[in-house]
PLY file of the C-alpha trace (Angstrom):
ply
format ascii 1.0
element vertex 154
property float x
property float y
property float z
element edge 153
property int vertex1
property int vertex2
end_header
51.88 72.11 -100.91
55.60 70.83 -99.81
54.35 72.37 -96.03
51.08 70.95 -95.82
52.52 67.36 -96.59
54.98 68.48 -93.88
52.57 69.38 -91.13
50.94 65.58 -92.18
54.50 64.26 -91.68
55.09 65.91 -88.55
51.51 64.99 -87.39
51.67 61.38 -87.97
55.31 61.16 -86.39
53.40 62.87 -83.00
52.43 59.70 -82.17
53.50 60.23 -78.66
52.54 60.84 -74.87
51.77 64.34 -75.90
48.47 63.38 -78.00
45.58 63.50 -76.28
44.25 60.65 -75.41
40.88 59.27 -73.51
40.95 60.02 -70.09
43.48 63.16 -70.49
42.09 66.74 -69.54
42.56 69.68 -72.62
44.70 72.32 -72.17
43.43 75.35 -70.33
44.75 77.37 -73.82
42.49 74.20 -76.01
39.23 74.77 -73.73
39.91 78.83 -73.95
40.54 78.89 -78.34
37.86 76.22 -78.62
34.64 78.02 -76.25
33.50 74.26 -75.39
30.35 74.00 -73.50
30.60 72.38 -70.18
27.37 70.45 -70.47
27.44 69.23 -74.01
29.92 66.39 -75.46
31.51 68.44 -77.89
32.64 66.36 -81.08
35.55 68.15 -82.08
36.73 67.26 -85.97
40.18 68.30 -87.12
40.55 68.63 -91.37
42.19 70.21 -94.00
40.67 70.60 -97.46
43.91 68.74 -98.68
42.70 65.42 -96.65
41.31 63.15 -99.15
39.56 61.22 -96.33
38.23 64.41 -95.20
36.60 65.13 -97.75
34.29 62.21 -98.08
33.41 62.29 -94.07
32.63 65.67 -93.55
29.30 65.96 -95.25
28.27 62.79 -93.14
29.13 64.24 -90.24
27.65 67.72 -91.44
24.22 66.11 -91.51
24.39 64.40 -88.52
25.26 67.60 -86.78
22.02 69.02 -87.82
20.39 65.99 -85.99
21.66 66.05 -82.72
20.49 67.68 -79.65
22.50 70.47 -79.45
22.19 70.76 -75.64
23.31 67.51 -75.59
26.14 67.23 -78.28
27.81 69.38 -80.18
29.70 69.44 -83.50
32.89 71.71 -83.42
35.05 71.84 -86.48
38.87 72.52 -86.20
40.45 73.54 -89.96
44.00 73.51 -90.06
44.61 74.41 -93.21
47.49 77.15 -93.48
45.60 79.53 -95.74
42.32 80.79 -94.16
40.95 81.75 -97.58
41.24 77.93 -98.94
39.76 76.66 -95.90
36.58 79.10 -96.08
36.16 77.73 -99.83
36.61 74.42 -99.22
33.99 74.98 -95.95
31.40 76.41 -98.03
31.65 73.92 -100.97
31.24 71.05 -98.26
27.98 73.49 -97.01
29.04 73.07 -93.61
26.65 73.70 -90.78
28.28 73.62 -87.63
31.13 75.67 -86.14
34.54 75.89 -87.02
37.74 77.41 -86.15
40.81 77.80 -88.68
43.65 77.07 -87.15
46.29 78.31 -90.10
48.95 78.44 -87.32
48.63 74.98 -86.69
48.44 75.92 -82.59
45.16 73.44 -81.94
46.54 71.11 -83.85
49.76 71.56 -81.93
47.44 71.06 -79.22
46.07 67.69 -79.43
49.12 66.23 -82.08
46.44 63.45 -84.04
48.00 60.78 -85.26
46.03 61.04 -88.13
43.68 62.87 -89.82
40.20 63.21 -89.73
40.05 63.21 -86.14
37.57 63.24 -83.87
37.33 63.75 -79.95
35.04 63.37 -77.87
35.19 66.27 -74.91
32.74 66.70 -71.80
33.77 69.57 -69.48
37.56 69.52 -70.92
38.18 65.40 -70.33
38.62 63.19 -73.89
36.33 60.77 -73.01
37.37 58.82 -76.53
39.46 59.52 -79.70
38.93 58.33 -83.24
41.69 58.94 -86.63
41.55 58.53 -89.91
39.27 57.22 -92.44
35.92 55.63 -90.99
33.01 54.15 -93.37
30.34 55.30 -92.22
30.96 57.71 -89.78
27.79 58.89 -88.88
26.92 55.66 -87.86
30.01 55.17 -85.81
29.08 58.73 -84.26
25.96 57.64 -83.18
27.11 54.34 -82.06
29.96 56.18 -80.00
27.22 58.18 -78.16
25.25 55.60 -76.78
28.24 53.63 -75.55
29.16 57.15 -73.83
25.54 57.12 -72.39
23.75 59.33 -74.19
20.26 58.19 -75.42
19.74 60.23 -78.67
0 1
1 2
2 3
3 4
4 5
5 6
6 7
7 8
8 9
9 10
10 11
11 12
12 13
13 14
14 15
15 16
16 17
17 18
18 19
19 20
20 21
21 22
22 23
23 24
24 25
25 26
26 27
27 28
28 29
29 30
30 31
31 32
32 33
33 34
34 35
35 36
36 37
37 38
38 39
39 40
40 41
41 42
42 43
43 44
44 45
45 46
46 47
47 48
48 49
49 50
50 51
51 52
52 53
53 54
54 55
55 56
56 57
57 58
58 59
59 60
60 61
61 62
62 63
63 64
64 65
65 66
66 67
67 68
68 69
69 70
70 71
71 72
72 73
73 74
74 75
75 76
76 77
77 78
78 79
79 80
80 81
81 82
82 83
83 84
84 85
85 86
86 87
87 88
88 89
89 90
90 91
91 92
92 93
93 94
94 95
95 96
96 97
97 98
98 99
99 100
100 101
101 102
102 103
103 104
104 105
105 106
106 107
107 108
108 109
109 110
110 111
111 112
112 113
113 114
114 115
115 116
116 117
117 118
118 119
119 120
120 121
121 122
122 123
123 124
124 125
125 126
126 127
127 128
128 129
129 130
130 131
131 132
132 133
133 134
134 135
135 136
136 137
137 138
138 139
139 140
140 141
141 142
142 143
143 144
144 145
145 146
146 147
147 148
148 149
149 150
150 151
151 152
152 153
């Protein structure tokens, strides 16, 4: 538990040039661990089953996923939780529908260094075209919101 508070630490101290920001291009090693698809916006979410805030977004973003036009957008999950077996669980309990890669070595989340966690980013053919942390009331709405002010009529 001591590490996991650790990697939070270490995450919200990364509040440097190194996150990714809007406007900045992913990694060639991001776009090659992630398999984004060049002509969707690919929501990517970073959690942890330890992230209280987590926890109550996720299924609101888990139903939205299953309303959007997958050819247009697309829901990727990043967990970073350390232990692959706790993040399957916690997954599964949540009845997640869209993708997700566990990241127990912490190298995505190395990556793109949030500031805070959830995260989301918003990727079209490897550019952030906008970032969002932490805790968000009604996320799905925000989501949706987001889209349209990226152009997409959904």
């Amino acid at each position: 538990m001591f590490k996991k508070w650790l990697v939070a630490l270490a995450i919200l101290l990364s509040a440097n040039a190194q996150a990714y920001q809007q406007g900045d291009s992913l990694s060639p090693f991001a776009q090659q661990q992630l398999g984004l698809n060049p002509e969707a916006v690919t929501i990517i979410d970073f959690f942890a089953e330890w992230c209280v805030s987590c926890r109550e977004e996720l299924p609101e973003v888990n139903q939205l996923a299953q309303q959007l036009d997958a050819s247009q957008v697309a829901v990727l999950g990043v967990d970073v939780d350390e232990d692959v077996e706790v993040a399957k669980a916690f997954q599964q309990e949540l009845g997640l529908i869209f993708p997700v890669v566990n990241d127990p070595e912490q190298t995505l989340v190395e990556d793109f260094q949030p500031i805070g966690m959830p995260a989301l980013y918003y990727v079209y053919q490897g550019k952030v075209l906008k970032v969002r942390y932490g805790a968000i009331n009604h996320i799905g709405q925000v989501i949706m919101d987001d889209l349209k002010e990226l152009g997409l009529a959904l």
